[in-house]
N, C-alpha and C positions, 0 to 999 in steps of 0.2 A: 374586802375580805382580808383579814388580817393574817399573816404568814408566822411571826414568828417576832416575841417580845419578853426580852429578858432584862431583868434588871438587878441589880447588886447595891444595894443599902450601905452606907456606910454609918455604919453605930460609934461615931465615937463621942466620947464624953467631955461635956460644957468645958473645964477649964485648961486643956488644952487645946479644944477650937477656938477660945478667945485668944489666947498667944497665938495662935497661928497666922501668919503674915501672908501668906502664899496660897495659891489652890491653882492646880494645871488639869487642864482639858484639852483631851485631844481628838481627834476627827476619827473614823473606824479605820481609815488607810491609815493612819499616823501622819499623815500629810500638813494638818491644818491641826495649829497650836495655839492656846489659848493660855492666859495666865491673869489669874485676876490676884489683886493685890491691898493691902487694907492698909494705908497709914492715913494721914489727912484725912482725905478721903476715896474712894473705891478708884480702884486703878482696872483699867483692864488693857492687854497687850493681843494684839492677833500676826502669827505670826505662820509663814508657809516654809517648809521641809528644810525651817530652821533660820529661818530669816524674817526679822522682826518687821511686819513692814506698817504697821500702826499702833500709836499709841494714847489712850484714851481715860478721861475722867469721867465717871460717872455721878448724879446727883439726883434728887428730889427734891424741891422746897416748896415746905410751907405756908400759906397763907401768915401763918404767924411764927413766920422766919424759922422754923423746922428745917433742919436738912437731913435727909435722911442718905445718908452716906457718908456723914462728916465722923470721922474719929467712929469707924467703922468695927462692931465686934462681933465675928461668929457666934451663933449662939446652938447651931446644929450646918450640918454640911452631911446631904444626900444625892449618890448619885447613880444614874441607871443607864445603861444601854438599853436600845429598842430598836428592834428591825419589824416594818410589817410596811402594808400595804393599803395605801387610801385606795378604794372609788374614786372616781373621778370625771364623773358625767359631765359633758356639756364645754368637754376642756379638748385641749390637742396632747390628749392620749388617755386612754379609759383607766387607769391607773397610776397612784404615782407611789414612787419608792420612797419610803420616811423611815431613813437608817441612821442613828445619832448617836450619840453620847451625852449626856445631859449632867450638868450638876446646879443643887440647886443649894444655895445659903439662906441660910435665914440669918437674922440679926437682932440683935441687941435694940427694943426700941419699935418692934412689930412691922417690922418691912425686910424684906428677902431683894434678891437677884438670881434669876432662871438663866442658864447660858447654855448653850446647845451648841455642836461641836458634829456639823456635815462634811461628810468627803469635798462637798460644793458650795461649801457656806458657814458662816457662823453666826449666831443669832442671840441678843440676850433680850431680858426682860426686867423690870422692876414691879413687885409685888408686895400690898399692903394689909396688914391685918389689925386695923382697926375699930371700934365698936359703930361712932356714926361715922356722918359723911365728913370728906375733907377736903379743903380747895389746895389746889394747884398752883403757887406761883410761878413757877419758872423748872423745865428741866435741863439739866445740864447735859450735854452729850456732846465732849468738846474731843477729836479724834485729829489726832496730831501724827503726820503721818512720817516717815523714816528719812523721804528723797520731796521735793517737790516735781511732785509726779503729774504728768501731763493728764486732764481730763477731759470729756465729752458733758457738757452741762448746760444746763435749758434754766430761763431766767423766768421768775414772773413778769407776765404781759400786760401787768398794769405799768403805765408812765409818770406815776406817781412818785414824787421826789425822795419821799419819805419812805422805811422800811412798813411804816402804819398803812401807808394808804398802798401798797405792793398786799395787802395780803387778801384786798378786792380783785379778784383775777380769775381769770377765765382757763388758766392751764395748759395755753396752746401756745407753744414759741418754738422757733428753731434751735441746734444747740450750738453751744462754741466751743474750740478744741484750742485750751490755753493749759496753761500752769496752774499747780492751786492758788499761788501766789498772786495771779496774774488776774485769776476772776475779780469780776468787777465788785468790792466791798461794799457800794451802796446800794446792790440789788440784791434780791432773796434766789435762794437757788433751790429750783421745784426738784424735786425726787421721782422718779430715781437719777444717782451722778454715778456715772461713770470714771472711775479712776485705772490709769494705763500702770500697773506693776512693773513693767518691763519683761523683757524676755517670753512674752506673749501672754503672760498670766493680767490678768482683770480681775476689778473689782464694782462691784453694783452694788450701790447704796440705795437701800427702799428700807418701808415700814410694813408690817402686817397684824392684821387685828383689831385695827385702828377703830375700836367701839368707844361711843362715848367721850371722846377724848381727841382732843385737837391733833391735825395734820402737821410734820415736820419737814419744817423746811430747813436747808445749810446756809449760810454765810463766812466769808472767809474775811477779817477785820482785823490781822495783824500780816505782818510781813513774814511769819513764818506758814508754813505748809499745814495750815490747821483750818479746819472746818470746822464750825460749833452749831449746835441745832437753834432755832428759834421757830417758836410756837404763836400763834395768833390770839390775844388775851381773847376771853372770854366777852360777848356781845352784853353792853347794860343797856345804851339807848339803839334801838331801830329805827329806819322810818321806809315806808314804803316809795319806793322809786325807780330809778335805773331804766331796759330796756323796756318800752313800754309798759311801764308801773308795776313789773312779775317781779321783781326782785326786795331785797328786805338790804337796803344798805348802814351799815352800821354808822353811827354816830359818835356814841362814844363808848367804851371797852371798861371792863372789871380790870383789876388790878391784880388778877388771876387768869393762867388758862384753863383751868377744868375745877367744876365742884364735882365730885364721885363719891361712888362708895366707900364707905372706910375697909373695906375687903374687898378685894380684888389686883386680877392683873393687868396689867398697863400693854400698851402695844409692843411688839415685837420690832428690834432695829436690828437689820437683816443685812446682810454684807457675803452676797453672792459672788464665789469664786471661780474663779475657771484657768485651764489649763492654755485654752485659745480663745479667740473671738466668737468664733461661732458657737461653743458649747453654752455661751450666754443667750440664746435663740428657743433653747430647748431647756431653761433652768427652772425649777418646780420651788424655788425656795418659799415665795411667798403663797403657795397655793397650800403648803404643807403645813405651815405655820396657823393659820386662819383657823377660825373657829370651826366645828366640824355642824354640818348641817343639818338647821332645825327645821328642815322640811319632809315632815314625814314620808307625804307618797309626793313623787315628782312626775311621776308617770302623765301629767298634765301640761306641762312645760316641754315648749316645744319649738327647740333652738328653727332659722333657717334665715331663706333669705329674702329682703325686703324691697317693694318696688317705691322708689323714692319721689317726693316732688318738688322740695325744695331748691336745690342742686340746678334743674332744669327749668327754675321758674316755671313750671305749669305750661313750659313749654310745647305742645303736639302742634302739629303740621299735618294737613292731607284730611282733618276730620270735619264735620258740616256742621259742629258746634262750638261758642267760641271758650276757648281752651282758657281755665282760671281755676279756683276756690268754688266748685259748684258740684253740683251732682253728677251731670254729664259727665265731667271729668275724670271725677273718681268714678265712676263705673268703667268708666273707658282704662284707665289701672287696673280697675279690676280685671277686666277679660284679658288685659297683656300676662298682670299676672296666674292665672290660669292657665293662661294658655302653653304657659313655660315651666309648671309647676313649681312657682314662688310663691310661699307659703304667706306671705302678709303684704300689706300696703299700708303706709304711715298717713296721715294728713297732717301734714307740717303747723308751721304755725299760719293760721287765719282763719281759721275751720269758727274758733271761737270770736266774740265781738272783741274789739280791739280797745286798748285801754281800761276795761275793765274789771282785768282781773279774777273774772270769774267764768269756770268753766263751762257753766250751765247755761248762760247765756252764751247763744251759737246763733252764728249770721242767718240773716231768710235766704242764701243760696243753696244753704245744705240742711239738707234734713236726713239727718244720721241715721238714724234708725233704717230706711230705706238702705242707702251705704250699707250699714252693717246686714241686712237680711240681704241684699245683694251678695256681696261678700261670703256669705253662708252658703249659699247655693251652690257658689263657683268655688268650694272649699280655698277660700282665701278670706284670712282675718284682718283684723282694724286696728290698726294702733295709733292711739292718736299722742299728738305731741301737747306738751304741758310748761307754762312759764313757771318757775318754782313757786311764787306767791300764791298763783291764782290755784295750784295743786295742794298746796302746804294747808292754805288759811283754812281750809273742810276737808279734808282731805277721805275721812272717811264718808260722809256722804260723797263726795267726787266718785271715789273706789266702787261704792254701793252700786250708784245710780249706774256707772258705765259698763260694771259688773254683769247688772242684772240686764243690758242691752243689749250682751254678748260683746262690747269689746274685748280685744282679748289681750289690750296692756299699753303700755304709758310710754313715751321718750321725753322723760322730765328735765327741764333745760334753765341755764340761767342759774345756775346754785352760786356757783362765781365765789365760793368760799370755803376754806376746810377748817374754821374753828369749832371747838366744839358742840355748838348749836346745831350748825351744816353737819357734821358728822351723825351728829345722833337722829337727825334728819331723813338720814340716807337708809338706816337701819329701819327706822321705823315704818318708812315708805315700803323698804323690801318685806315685811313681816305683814303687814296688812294688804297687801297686793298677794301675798302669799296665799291668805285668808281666802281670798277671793277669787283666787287660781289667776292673776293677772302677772303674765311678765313686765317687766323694766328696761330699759336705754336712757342710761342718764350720761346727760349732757352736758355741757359748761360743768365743771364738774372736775373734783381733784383725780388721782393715781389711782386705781385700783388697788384695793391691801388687802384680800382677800373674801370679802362681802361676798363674793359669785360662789362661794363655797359654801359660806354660811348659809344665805339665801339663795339656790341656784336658781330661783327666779327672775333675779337679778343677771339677765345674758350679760349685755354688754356695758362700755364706759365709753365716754369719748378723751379727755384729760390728754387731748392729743393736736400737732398742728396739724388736721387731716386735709382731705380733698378740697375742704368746702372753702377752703382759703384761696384757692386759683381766681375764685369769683372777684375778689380783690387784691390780692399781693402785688404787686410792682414787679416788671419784669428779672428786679436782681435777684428777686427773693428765689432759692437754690431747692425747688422741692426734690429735685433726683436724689442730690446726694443726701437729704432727708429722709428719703424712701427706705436706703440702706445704712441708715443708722438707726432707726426704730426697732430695727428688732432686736438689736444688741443693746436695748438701752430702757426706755419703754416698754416694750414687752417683756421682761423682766417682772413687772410688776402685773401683768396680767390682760387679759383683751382690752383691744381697741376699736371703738366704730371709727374708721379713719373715712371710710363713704366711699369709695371706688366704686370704678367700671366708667370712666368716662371715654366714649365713642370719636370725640374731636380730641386729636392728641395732637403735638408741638412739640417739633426739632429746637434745642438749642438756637433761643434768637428768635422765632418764630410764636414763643409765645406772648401773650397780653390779656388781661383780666377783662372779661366779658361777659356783666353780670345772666343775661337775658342767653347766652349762649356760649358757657362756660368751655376749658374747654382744661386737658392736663400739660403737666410738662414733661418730655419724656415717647418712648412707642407705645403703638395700641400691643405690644405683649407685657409692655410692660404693666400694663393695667389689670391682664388677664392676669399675671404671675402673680400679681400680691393678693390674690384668691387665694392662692396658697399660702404665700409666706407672712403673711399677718393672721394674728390672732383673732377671729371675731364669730362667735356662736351666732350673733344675728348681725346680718349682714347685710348693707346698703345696695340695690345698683340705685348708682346716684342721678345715671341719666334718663335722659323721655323714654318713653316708649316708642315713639315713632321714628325717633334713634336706633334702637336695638330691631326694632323689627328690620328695619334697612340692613343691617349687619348680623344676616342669620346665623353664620356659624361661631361666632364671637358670644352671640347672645346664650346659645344653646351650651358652650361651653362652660360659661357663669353660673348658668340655670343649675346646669349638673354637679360643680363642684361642692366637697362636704363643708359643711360651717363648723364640725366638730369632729374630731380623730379617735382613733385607737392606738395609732401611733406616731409619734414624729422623730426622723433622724435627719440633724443635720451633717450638712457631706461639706460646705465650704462655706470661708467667710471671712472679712474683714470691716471692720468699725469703716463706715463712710464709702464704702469702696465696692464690697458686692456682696451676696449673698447667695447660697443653694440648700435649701430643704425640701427633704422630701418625706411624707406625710401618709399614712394608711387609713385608709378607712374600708372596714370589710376587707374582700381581696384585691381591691385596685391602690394602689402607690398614686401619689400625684407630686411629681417635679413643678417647683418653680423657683426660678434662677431672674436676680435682678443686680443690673450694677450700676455705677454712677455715669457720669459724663464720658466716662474711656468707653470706647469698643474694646471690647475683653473677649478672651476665649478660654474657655474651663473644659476639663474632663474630669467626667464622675464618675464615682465607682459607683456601681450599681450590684455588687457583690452580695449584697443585702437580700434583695431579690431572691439569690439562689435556685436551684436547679426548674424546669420547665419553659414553656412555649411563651412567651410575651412579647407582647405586641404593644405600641405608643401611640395615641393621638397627641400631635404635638400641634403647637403652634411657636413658629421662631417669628424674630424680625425681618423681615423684607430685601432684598438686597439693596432696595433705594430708601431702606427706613433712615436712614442716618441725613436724608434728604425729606421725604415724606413721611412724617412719624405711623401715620395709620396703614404703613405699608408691613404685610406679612402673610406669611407661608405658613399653612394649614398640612400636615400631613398624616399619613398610617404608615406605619411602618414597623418591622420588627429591632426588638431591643436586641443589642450585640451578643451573643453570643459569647464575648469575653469579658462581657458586661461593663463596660466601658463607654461612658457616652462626651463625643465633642459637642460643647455648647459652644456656640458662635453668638455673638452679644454685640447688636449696633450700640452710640452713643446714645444713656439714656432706655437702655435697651431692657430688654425682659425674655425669656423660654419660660413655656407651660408645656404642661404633659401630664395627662392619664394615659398610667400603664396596668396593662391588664394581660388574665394569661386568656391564651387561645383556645 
């Protein structure tokens, strides 16, 4: 419902907006200043309560050496305020606030620049107005910053020597905390990066919109403090290949990144601000930005949580049939989930014949249809999981047939690329599942830029280094202090399936990759807490079932928490170090507090709350967690009175809490 949208035109006439060198934007606080500039070419400056702290070139080129922003002239300049009010279903918080200042130029030459000007953000856009289509060579988005400012930046996880052969990647790496100067020049930098302002202020660099039109990556490639975008040309040869034959690996590339429409707007580059760390936990930029949604009734989409089998390799224990890819199995999910009120079960990858690529061909151990009428009984749905290829190559037959068998939606994996092909890929998958009332979890897979909006069929993303990485990482590899940086960084740009809830948990030192019997790094609250502080409308447990049933009050705690909010307030936080938000849905609050390798201890205001009786299920760490990670203390208890709560944090450690009034 929208609140309240005012806007103020400015009429002035042709030839002195071509003279005109300047145009200033600024946020509704007056906080956040913007200055775009016309010589060469389009300049733009972002600056905070009067401190320059980025400085930037804008461009577009041609196919046939075009530049649209070279020797730049206004040709109209319009600008509006707007305060109102998105929906916001399916998110962590049922509405978001979209309060800006906008100016938009048009230009000399049939192409504009849209800039938008938040109390927590500032965002532009390039826009074209002409008759056909027109290819893309290259955009410029070279952002040259004031200080060389300490950053948090995640690389692609291709090992490929070349910038060509990085933009095959799968989107899941850990990040590193250096200079801009400092990052590694011959590797691509995935979005969103984190850039440290100083004096607590942050900055998060993501895109939103991203239709049609190639994913942007940064690279830093001189010795000054500059980042410039690069984009992944456009696919000419294909061949089919990669992880068991699902994939489409490029061969060789156009000399373009995008053919488009000759009218249209290009994606949003979005530069989330904040006053502290934590207020980046709770930032709505890219969800605001997004297309608004062409799903008429959603009332069929229906976020929750999912019992997983991958993670546990088909692992049960204690049952009299033998535990794999079969039907026994999956009914045996099914009744765990039921029995917990978990709204779906996946069937990972092998459900289908191996090697070839096609869906419809499904191994003699499962016969779906059963699964899924099983399923139906036990009001628990089917999702099955899909290599890109074998989903892409028919895709609406695939959609049809699984449609009409009552599946009730896909985790499509293996995309492994964000060129413009991949991109328009993802849309088109989310609009025809749409069709079909089928939800989405795509996997291998770039950033979220706001698709979940557009299509809110579309739950989740993974574009993340989640759980599922313990099954092999090396003991160095640092998933705690991972844990507490994702949400200052990553989640900026929107949900994550990261796959949690694992029941074998690992003190510092203690852990070791164990495909058959995986296990996390970190205490078992810590597991439970990221229920809350990660973002994910449909949500993984990644363990067996014969794991959770052994751990009844851990399991029951999982079962119950919300996949989706009404409200989210964060209370505390630092990049790398810890985190505490807390979360409403209906009238219960849920705390979850998570930190790195320190034992920490936090007090939270719980003031929020405000007056009445409340009462906490909580679960802390253990007094011997810091020895025995699956060690911990389950309690009831009433919330303080002064509203004030001590969190005690082993190393590695996590608090959960549902609080509720009496």
């Amino acid at each position: 419902m929208k609140k309240m949208i005012t806007a103020a035109l400015c009429g002035l006439c042709v030839l002195p907006l071509m003279a005109q060198k300047r145009f200033q934007l600024q946020s509704p606080d007056q906080k956040v200043q913007v200055e775009v500039t016309m010589d060469e070419k389009i300049g733009f400056s972002l600056s905070q309560e009067g401190t320059t702290v980025m400085n930037s070139t804008l461009s577009l080129t041609l196919a046939d050496g075009t530049v649209l922003g070279a020797n730049p002239k206004v040709a109209k300049a319009k600008r509006q305020s707007v305060n109102q009010t998105i929906p916001s279903p399916f998110y962590k918080k049922s509405e978001v606030e979209d309060h800006y200042n906008e100016l938009r130029l048009d230009f000399k030459g049939n192409y504009g620049l849209v800039l938008r000007a938040y109390d927590d953000g500032v965002a532009y856009r390039f826009t074209t107005r002409m008759k056909d289509s027109i290819c893309i060579a290259k955009e410029e988005a070279s952002y040259l910053f004031a200080k060389d400012y300490m950053t948090f930046a995640n690389f692609a996880n291709s090992k490929a020597a070349t910038l060509e052969g990085q933009f095959f990647n799968s989107f899941e790496t850990t990040y590193v905390n250096e200079p801009i100067t400092r990052i590694d020049s011959k590797r691509l930098n995935i979005l969103p990066l984190l850039v440290d302002l100083e004096g607590g202020r942050k900055m998060v660099i993501t895109e939103a919109d991203l239709e049609d039109y190639p994913g942007m990556f940064l690279n830093n490639a001189t010795d000054q403090p500059l980042l410039q975008a690069i984009h992944a040309p456009y696919p000419k040869v294909t061949e089919q290949g990669g992880h068991n034959r699902l994939q489409m690996l490029v061969k060789e590339r156009e000399n373009y990144i995008a053919k488009v429409a000759g009218t249209r707007a290009f994606p949003w580059r979005v530069f989330a601000l904040s006053a502290n760390d934590v207020e980046l936990a709770n930032a709505d930029m890219v969800y605001r930005l997004a297309a608004p949604s062409r799903v008429e009734d959603i009332s069929w989409i229906k976020p929750g949580k999912v019992a997983w089998d991958w993670w546990n390799d088909w692992n049960l224990s204690g049952v009299d049939f033998r535990a794999g890819i079969n039907n026994a199995t999956y009914k045996y999910y099914i009744d765990f989930a039921a029995a917990h009120g978990i709204g779906y079960v996946i069937l990972d990858e092998g459900w289908a014949v191996n090697l070839k690529a096609d869906m419809l061909q499904v191994i003699p151990e499962i016969n779906l249809q059963e699964i899924v009428d099983y399923g139906k009984q036990k009001n628990v749905g089917i999702i099955l999981w899909a290599g890109y290829w074998a989903f892409a190559r028919d895709m609406e037959k695939v959609v049809k047939h699984y449609a009409d068998m009552g599946v009730k939606g896909f985790k499509v994996d293996f995309l492994d690329r964000d060129d413009q092909e991949m991109v328009r890929f993802t849309y088109e998958a989310a609009e025809l599942c749409a069709r079909h009332h089928m939800i989405l979890d795509y996997h291998g897979v770039y950033k979220p830029t706001g698709l979940q909006r557009t299509y809110p069929n579309v739950l989740n993303y993974e574009g993340v280094f989640g759980l599922e990485q313990m099954k092999w990482s090396k003991e160095n590899v640092d998933m705690v202090t991972h844990d507490v940086t994702l949400p200052f960084i990553r989640m900026v740009a929107g949900p994550m399936d990261y796959t949690q809830g694992a029941m074998r948990n690992a003190v510092k030192g203690n852990y070791r990759p164990v495909n058959t019997e995986p296990m996390s790094q970190g205490t078992r609250c810590r597991q439970l807490a990221t229920y809350v502080i990660f973002d994910s409308p449909f949500n993984m447990l990644c363990d067996a079932p014969t794991n959770y049933m052994r751990e009844k009050e851990c399991t029951r705690f999982i079962a119950k928490v919300p996949t989706v909010w009404e409200e989210t307030r964060p209370l505390m936080g630092e990049v790398a170090k810890y985190i505490a938000l807390a979360r409403r849905s209906g009238d219960d609050w849920y705390l979850g507090v998570l930190t790195n390798w320190d034992a920490r201890e936090l007090t939270l205001d719980l003031s929020f709350l405000g007056e009445g009786d409340y009462w906490m299920e909580l679960f802390r760490d253990g007094i011997n967690a810091d020895r025995a990670a699956c060690d911990y203390k389950r309690e009831v208890q009433p919330v303080p009175d002064i509203r004030k709560l001590t969190v005690r944090l082993a190393p590695g450690g996590g608090y959960v809490a549902r609080i509720y009034k009496r």
